[in-house]
C-alpha positions in Angstrom: -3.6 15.8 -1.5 -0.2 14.1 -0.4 2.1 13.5 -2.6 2.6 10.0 -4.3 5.5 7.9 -3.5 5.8 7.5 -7.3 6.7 10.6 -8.3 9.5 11.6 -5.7 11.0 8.2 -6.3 11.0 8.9 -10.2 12.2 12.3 -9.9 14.6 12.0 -7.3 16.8 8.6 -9.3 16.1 9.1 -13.2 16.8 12.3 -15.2 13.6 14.4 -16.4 13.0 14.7 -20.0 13.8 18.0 -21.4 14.2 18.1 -24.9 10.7 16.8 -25.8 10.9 13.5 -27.1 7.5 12.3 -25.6 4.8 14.3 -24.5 2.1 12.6 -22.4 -1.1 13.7 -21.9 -4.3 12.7 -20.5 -8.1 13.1 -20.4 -11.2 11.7 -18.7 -14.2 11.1 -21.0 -16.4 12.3 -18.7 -15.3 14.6 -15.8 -18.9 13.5 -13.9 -20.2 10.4 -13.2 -23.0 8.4 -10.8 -21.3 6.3 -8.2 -21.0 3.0 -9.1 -20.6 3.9 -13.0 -17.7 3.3 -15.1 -15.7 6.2 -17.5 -12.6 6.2 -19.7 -9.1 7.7 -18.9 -7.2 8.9 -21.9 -3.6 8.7 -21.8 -2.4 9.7 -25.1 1.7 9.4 -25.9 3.3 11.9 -28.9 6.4 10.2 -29.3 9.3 9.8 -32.1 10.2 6.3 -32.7 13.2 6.7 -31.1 11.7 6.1 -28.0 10.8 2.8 -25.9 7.8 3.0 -23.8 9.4 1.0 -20.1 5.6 -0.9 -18.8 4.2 0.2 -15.6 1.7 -0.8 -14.0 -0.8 1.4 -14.0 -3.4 -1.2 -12.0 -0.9 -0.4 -8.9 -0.3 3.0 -9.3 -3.7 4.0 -9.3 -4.3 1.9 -6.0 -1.2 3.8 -4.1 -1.8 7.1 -5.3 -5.6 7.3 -5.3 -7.7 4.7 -3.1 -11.1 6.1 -4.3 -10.8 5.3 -7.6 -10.4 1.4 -9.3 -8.9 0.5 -12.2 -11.6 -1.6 -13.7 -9.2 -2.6 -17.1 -5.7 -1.0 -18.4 -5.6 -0.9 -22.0 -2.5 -0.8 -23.5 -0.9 1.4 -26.1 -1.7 1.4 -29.4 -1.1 3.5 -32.8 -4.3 6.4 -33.2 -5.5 5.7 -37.0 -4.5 7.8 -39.0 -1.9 9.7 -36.7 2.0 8.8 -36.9 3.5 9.0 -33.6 0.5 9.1 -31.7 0.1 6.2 -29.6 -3.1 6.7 -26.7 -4.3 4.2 -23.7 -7.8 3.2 -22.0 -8.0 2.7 -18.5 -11.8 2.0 -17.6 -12.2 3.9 -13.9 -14.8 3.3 -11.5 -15.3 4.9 -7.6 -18.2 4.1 -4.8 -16.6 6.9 -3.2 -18.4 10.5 -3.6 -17.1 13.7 -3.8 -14.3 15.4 -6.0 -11.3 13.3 -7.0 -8.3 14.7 -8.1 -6.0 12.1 -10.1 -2.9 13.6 -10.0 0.3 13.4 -12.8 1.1 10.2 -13.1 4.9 9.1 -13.9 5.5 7.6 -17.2 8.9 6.1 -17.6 10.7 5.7 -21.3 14.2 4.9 -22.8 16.1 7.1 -25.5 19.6 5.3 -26.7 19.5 3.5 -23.7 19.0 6.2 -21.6 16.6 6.3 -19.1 14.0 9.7 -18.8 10.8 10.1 -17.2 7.7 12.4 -18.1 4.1 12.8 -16.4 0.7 12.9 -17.3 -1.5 16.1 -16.2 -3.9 16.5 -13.5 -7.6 15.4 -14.0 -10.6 16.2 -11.8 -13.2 13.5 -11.7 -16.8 14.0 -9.5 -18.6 11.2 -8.2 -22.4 11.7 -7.0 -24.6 9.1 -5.1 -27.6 7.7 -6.8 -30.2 9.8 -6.8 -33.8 8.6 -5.7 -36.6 10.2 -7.5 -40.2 10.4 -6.5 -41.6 8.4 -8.3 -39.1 5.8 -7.1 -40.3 7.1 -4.0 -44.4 6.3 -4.6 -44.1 2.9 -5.9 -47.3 0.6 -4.4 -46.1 -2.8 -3.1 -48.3 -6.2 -4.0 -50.3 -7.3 -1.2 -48.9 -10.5 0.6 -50.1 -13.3 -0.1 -50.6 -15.6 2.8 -50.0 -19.3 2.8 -51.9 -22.0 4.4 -50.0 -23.4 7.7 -48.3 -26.2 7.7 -46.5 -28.5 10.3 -43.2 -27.1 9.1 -44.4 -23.7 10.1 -44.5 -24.6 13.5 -40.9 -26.7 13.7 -39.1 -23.0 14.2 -41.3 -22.2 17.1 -39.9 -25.9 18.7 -36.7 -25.8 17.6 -35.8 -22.5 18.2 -36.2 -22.2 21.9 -34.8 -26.0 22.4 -31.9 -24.5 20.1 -31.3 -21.4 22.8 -31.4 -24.1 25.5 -28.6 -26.2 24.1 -26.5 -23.3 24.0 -27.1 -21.7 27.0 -25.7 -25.4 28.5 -22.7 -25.6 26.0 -21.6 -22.0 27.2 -22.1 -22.8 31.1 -19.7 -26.2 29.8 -17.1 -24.1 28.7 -17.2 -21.3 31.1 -16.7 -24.3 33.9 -14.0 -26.2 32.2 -12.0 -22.8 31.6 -12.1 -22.4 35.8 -10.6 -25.7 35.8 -7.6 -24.5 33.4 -7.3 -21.5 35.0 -6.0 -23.1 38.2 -3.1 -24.2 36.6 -1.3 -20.9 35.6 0.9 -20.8 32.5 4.5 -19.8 33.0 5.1 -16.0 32.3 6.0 -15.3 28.7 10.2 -14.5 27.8 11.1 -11.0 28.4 10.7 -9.4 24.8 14.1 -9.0 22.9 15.7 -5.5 22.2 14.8 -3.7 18.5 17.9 -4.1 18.2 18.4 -7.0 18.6 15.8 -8.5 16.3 16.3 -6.4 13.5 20.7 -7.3 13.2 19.4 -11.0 13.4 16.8 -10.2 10.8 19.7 -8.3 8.5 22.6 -11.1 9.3 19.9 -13.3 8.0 19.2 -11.2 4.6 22.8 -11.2 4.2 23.3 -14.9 4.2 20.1 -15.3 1.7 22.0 -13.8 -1.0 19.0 -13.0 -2.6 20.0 -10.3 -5.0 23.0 -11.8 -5.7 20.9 -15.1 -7.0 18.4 -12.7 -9.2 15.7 -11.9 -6.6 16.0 -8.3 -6.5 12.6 -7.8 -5.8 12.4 -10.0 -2.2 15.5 -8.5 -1.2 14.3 -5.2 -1.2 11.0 -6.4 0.2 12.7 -7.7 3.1 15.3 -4.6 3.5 12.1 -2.4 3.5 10.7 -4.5 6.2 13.2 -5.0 8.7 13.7 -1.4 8.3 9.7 -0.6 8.6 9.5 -3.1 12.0 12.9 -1.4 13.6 11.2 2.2 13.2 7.7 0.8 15.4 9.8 -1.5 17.5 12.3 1.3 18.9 10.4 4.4 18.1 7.1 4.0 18.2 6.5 5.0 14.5 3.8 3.3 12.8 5.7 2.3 10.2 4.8 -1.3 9.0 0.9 -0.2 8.3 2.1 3.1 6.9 3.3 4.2 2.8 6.7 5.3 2.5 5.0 9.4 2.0 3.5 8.9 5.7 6.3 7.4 7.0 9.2 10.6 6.3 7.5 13.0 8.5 8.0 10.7 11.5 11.5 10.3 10.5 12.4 14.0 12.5 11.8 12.2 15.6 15.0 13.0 18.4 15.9 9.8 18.8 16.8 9.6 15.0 20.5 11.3 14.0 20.0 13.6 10.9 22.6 12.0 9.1 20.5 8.8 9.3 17.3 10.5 7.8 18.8 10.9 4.5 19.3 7.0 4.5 16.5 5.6 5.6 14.4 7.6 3.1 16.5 6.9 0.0 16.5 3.3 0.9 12.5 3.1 1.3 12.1 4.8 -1.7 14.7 2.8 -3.9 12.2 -0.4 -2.4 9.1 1.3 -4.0 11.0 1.7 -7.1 11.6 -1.9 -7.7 8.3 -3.1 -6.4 6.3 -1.3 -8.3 8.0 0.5 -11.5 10.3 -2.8 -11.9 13.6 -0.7 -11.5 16.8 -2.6 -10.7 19.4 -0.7 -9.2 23.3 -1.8 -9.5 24.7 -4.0 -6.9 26.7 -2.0 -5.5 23.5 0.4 -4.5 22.4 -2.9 -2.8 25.4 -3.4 -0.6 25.9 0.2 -0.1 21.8 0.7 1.4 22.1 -2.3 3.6 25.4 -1.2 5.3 23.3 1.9 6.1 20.4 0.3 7.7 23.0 -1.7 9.3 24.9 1.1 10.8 22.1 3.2 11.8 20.4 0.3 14.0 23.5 -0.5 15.7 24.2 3.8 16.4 20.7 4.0 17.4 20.5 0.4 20.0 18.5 1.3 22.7 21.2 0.9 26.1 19.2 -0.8 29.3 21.1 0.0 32.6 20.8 -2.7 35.0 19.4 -1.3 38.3 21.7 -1.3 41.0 20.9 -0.3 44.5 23.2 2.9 44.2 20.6 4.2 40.8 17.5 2.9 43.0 18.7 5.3 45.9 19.3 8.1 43.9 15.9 8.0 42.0 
């Protein structure tokens, strides 16, 4: 299974916790179920009271990391009874999907003096089978039908119907006739598409004069980063970029066309979006500035050139 974007974002910007101030674990109350049924996950947190649990959303995470499985409610932490330290979470699961499921660690975030650490959950293996039919499901007798008396409105279909295909055979012979007529009148050609380029420093100079994290809206500002990014990578590469997760997305990034130096960018950039959309992180402003300048730069070293065909290049090809 891939990795989640999660867990390389939080392991590659915050500092892994060493010292073992909270230790996460978790559990699935049942590791079987029927398709369709619903089982506990057990996240349980051993933690001093030094320690500030940062909220995730574990709704989203879920979704991201592992499709097949739905996050039906998410509990939220609270002190085991008779335990000091122990804090432990529900998260009612369900999945229509069958087969074996593996729900990989899952990142948990916390704060220690202000400091910022991060910790993850285990692995758990959850099966899902399909409903099983049983014989004597199987040899159930049906009630006889019971037939009714006819009536006039039993015949109305047999009328209607047939006067109903009628009607629209004509209305599709209408169309078909007045769309000869408009085809006789051909539209002008459409504008010649504009470069990647192009579109994507339009799409930046317009980011830039938003100002959006600069006026608190970190969140659409990376959004919007990650986009213009996303579209520039299937405009002038050909990567699918704009229907693809950040994980699917870094293999693609070894295309030619691409300078190495660039790689290292774009990826950090992509990921730093994740982090604030879904973990809620907020980088420093001058991380902002710095990962637009090197979107910025890399479109304009990567522009794709279009020679204008002369009759010398025409000869010569």
């Amino acid at each position: 299974m891939k990795k989640t974007v999660f867990i390389i974002l939080l392991f590659s910007l915050f500092r892994l916790s060493a010292n073992g101030q909270l230790n996460v674990t978790s559990a699935l109350e049942n590791p079987e179920i029927t398709m369709g049924d619903h089982v506990n996950y057990y996240i349980t947190y051993r933690t001093s009271s030094q320690v500030d649990l940062i909220p995730v959303d574990l709704g989203a995470t879920f979704s991201s990391i592992i499709p097949q499985i739905e996050v039906l409610e998410t509990g939220t932490p609270s002190m085991v009874q008779g335990e000091t330290g122990i804090l432990r979470q529900t998260l009612k699961l369900t999945s229509f999907d069958t087969g074996n499921h593996v729900i990989p660690e899952i990142p948990i975030a916390y704060l220690i003096n202000g400091d910022t650490f991060v910790t993850q959950t285990n692995k758990t293996y959850l099966s899902v089978y399909p409903i099983q039919i049983t014989e004597e499901d199987m040899s159930l007798k049906f009630k006889d039908i019971l037939h009714e008396e006819t009536r006039l409105w039993d015949w109305l279909p047999k009328v209607l119907i047939p006067l109903g295909i009628l009607l629209a055979i004509g209305l599709i012979v209408f169309i078909i006739m007045r769309r000869k007529k408009a085809e006789t009148a051909l539209p002008p050609p459409p504008p010649p598409k504009k470069p990647a380029h192009e579109i994507a420093l339009k799409q930046l100079n317009q980011l830039r004069k938003n100002e959006f994290w600069q006026n608190g809206k970190t969140k659409r500002y990376y959004s919007e980063l990650s986009r213009i990014t996303r579209e520039y990578l299937e405009n002038r590469f050909n990567i699918n970029a704009l229907e693809s997760v950040t994980d699917e997305i870094l293999p693609e990034l070894k295309h030619p066309e691409i300078p190495s130096g660039d790689r290292g960018n774009i990826k950090e950039m992509l990921q730093t979006a994740d982090l604030v959309k879904f973990a809620k992180v907020k980088p420093d402003p001058f991380t902002h500035g710095r990962l637009f300048d090197n979107i910025e730069s890399f479109v304009k070293a990567t522009k794709k050139r279009i020679e204008p065909q002369t009759p010398q290049n025409k000869t010569e090809k």
